[in-house]
C-alpha positions as CSV (number, residue, x, y, z in Angstrom):
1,X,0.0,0.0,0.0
2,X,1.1,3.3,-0.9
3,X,2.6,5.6,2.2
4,X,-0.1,8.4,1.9
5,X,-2.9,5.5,2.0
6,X,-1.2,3.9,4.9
7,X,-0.8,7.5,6.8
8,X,-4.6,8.0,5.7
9,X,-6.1,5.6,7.0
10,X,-4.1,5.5,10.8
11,X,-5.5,9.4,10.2
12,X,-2.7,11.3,9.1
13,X,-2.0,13.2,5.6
14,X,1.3,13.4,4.6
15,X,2.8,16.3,4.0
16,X,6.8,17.3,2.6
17,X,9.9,15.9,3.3
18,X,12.0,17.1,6.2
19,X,14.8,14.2,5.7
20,X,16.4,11.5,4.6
21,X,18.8,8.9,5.9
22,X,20.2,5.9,5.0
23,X,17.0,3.5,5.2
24,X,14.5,5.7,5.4
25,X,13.3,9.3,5.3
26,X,11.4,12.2,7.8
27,X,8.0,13.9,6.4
28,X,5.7,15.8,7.9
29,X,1.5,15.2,8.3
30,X,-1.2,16.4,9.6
31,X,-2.6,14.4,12.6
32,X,-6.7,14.6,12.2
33,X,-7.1,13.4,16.2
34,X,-4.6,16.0,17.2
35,X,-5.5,18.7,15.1
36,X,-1.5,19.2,14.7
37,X,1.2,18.7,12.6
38,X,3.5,15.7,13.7
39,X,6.6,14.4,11.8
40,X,6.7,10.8,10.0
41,X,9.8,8.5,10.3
42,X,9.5,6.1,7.6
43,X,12.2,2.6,7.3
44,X,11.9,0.6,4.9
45,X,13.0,-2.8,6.3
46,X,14.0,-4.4,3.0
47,X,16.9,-1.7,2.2
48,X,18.0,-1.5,5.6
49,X,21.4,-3.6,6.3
50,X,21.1,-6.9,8.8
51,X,23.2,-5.2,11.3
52,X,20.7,-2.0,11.5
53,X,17.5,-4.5,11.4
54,X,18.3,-7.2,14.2
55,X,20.5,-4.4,16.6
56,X,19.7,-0.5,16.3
57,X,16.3,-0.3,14.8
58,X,14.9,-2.7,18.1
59,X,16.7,-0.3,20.5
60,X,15.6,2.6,19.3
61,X,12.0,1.4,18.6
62,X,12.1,-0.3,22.5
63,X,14.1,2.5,24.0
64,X,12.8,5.7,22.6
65,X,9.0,4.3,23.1
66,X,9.4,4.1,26.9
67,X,10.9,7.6,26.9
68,X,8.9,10.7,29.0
69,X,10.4,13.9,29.1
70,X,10.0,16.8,28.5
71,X,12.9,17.4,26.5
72,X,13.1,14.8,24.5
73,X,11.0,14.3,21.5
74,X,7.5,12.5,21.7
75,X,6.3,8.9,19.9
76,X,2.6,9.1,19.5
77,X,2.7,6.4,17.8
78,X,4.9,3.3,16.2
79,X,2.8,0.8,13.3
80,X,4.7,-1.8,10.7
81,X,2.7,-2.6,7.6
82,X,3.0,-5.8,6.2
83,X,5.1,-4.9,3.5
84,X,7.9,-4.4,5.7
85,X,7.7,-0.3,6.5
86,X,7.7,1.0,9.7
87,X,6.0,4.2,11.0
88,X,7.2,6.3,13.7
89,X,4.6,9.1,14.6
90,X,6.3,11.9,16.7
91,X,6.6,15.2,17.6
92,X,7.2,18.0,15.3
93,X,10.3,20.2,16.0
94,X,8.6,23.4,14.1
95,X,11.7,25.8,14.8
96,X,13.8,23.2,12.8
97,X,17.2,21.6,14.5
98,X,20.0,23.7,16.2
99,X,22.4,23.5,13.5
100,X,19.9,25.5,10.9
101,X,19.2,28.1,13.8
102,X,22.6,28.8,14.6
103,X,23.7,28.9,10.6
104,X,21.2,31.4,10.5
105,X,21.5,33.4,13.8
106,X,25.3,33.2,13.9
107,X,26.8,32.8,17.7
108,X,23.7,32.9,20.5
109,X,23.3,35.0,23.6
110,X,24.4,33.5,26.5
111,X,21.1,33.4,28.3
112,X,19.5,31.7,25.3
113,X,22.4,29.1,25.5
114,X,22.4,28.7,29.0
115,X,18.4,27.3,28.7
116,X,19.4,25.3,26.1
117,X,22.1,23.6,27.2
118,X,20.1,23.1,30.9
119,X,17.4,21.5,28.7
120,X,19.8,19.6,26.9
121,X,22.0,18.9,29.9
122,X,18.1,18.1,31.9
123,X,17.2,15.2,28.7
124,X,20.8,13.4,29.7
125,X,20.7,13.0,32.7
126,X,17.1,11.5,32.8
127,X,18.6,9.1,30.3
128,X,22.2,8.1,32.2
129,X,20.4,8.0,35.5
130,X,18.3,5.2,33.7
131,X,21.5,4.0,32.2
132,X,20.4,4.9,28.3
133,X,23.1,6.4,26.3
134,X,22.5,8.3,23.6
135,X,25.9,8.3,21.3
136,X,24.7,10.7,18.5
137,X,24.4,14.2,20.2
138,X,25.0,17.2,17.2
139,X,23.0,20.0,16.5
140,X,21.4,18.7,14.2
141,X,19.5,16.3,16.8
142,X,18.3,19.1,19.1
143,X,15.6,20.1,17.6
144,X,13.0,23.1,18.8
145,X,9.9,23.7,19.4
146,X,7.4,26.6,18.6
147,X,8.2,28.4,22.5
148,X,12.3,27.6,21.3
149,X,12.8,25.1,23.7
150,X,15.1,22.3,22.9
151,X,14.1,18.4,22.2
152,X,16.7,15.7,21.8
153,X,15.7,13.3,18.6
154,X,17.4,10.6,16.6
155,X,17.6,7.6,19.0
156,X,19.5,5.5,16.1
157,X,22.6,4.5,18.2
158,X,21.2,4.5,21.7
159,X,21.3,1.5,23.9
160,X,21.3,0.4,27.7
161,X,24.4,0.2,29.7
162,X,25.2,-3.6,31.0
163,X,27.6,-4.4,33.8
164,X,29.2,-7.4,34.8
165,X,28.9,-9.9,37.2
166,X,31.2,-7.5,39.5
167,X,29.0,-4.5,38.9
168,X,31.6,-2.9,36.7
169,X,30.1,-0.9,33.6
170,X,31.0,-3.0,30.2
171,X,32.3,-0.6,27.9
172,X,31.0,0.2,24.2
173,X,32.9,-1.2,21.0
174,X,30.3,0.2,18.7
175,X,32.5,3.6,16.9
176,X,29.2,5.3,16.1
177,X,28.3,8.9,15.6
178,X,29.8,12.0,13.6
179,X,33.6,12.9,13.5
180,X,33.2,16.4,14.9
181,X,31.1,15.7,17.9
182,X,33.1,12.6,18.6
183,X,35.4,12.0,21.7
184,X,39.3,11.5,20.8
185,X,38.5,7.7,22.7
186,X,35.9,6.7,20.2
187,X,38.2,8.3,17.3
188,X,41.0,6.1,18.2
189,X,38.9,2.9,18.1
190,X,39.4,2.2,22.4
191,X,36.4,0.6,23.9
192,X,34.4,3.7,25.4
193,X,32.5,4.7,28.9
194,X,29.3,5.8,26.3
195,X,28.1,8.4,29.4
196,X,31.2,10.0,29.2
197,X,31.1,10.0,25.1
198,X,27.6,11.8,25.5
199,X,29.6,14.8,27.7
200,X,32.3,15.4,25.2
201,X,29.7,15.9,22.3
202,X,27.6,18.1,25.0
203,X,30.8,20.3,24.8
204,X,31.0,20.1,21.5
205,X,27.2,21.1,21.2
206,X,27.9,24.2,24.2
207,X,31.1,25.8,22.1
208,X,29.0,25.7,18.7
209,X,26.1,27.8,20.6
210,X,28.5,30.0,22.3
211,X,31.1,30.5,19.4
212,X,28.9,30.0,16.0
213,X,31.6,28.0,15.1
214,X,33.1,24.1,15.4
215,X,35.8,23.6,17.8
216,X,37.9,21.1,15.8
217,X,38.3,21.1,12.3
218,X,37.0,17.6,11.0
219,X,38.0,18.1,8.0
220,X,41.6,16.2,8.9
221,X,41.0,13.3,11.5
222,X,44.7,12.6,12.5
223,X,45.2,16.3,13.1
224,X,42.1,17.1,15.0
225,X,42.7,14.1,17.3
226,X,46.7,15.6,18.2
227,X,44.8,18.4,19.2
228,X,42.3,16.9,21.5
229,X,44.3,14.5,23.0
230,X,46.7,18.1,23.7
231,X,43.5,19.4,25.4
232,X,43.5,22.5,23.5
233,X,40.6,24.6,23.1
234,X,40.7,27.7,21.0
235,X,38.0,30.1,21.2
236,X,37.3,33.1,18.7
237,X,39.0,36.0,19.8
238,X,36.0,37.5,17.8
239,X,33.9,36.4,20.4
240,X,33.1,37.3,24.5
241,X,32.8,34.6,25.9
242,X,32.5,34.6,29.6
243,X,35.5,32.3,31.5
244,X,33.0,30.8,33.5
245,X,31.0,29.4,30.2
246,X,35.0,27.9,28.8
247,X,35.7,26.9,32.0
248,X,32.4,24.3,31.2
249,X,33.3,23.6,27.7
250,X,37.3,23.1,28.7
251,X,36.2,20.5,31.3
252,X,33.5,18.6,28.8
253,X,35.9,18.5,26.4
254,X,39.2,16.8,28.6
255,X,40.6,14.2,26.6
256,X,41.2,12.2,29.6
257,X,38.0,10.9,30.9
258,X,38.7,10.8,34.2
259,X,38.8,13.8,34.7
260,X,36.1,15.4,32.2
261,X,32.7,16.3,33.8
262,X,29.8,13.6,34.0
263,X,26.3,14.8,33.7
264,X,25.9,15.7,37.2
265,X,28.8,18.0,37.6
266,X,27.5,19.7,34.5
267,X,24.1,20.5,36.2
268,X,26.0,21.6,39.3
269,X,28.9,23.7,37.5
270,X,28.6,27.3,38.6
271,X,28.3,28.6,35.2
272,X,24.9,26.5,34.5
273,X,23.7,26.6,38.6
274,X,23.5,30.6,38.7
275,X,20.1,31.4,39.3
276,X,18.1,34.3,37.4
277,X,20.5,34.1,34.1
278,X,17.3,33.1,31.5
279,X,15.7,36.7,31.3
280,X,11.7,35.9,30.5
281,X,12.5,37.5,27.1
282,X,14.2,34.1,25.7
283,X,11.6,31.9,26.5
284,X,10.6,32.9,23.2
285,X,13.7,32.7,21.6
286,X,16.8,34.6,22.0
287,X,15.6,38.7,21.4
288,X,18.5,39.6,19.1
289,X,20.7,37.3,16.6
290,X,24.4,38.1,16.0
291,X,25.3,36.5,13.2
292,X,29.0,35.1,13.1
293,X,31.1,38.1,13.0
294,X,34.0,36.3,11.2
295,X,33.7,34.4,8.2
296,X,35.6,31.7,8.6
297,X,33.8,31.1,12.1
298,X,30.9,31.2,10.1
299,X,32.2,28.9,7.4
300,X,32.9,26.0,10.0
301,X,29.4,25.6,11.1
302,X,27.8,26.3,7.7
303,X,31.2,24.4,5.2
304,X,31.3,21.6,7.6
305,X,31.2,18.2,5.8
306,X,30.4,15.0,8.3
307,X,31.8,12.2,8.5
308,X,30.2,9.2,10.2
309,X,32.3,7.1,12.5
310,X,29.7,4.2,11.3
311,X,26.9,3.9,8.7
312,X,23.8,5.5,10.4
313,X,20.3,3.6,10.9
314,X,18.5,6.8,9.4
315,X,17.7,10.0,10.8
316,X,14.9,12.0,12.9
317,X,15.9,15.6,11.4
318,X,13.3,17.4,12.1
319,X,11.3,14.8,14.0
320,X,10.3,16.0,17.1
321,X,7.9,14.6,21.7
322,X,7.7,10.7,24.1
323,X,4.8,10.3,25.6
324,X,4.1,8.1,28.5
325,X,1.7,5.5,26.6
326,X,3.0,5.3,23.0
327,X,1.1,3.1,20.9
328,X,2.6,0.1,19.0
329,X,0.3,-1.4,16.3
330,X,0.4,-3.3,12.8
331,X,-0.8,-2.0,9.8
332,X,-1.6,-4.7,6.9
């Protein structure tokens, strides 16, 4: 059965294309019992590899399902035709992904960033405190919504910690993710702590909203690892940015994980625990925009080409809420 029938009759007309990825795509539809716009995530079982079918598409299906926050995005609803196509209703991110926000806004206030990267900071720790990693934080899967507040998506490359029979935590051997938002561990192919993996690309995620910029250069892998493992972290001199907010991104981004923050530390770090920083103004969205006042700061946010440490089980984009009681059906 065609998609648009399918979406019909479950009550949904589709709309455009947000996306694609590698086995499937994003649209958008209109959700007649919700009177809303939602966004689609379509797979297609038969071109997806055997790899993505029998271990990421169950986690994220099983993972992301059972998911209730309020920063992260929300499954309505989850149906499989008999034709092998499965259907992941969600949330909407109408504001579109931080990547496109801060392409087009250049570097953000620091208020503006500061609730962002709480929410964002919020949406991890309700996962590692249930032992879910996410391994895949970018800007382009922080999505927002129509008050600009931020939704993590793309639950591709997630999975639950185990631990051994002495209670240790067994380390990840999966190298998944993008180049640029990945930590110099996972670049150099060392079995990984994955909470401490999500941290680095939280840096990552806090320099780009702060700077307008990337903090490596991607571009050369061999190069941008010398540089990590060094610890250096150069900011544009173009750019205020207060030493409280580096001192943040300097410890998320320590190349030795001992000693780089963990999600709690982040949430207490006096930069992100002062109270009365997010003036009401920026619930709605940051007041002014600043575009990128150099051009090659600009050029490595808006240039940058990714490369994928691993092939990627598809993409959210702009997929966007979970809700406590998702519904799982089959379509035929």
């Amino acid at each position: 059965m065609d998609e648009s029938l399918v979406l019909k009759k479950c009550g949904y007309i589709l709309g455009s294309t947000l996306g694609d990825g590698s086995y499937g795509k994003v649209k958008s539809a209109y959700s007649e019992s919700q009177n809303a716009n939602v966004a689609v995530k379509i797979i297609n079982r038969k071109k997806a590899a055997a790899d993505f079918l029998e271990k990421f598409l169950p986690r994220e299906l099983e993972i992301q399902a059972s998911l209730s926050h309020s920063n992260i995005v929300k499954i309505f609803k989850i149906f499989e035709t008999s034709n092998g196509k499965v259907f992941i209703i969600m949330e909407l991110g109408v504001q579109g992904d931080l990547l496109e926000f801060v392409k087009s806004r250049g570097a953000l206030p620091e208020d503006f960033s500061k609730k962002l990267f709480r929410q964002l900071s919020m949406a991890i720790k309700f996962l590692h405190d249930q032992d879910i990693v996410h391994r895949d934080l970018k800007c382009e899967n922080l999505l927002l919504d129509k008050d600009f507040n931020l939704k993590v998506s793309d639950f591709g490359f997630t999975r639950r910690i185990t631990y051994d029979d002495t209670g240790k935590m067994e380390l990840s051997k999966t190298f998944c993710g993008s180049a640029a938002y990945a930590a110099p561990e996972v670049l150099q192919g060392i079995p990984y702590n994955s909470k401490m993996y999500d941290v680095w690309s939280m840096g990552v995620i806090l320099f780009v909203m702060m700077c307008g910029s990337m903090p490596y250069d991607d571009s050369n892998i061999k190069r941008m690892l010398r540089i990590q493992k060094e610890h250096r972290v150069d900011f544009p001199r173009s750019k205020q940015i207060p030493g409280e907010c580096k001192d943040m991104i300097y410890k998320t981004l320590h190349p030795d994980v001992k000693k780089r923050l963990d999600i709690c530390a982040i949430l207490e770090h006096h930069w992100l625990g002062k109270t009365g920083e997010v003036s009401s103004r920026h619930h709605n969205g940051p007041a002014t925009s600043k575009p990128a006042s150099s051009s090659k700061d600009k050029k490595n946010v808006e240039g940058k080409v990714e490369t994928d440490i691993t092939t990627d089980p598809g993409k959210e984009d702009h997929a966007g809420p979970s809700s406590p009681r998702t519904e799982v059906a089959c379509v035929t």
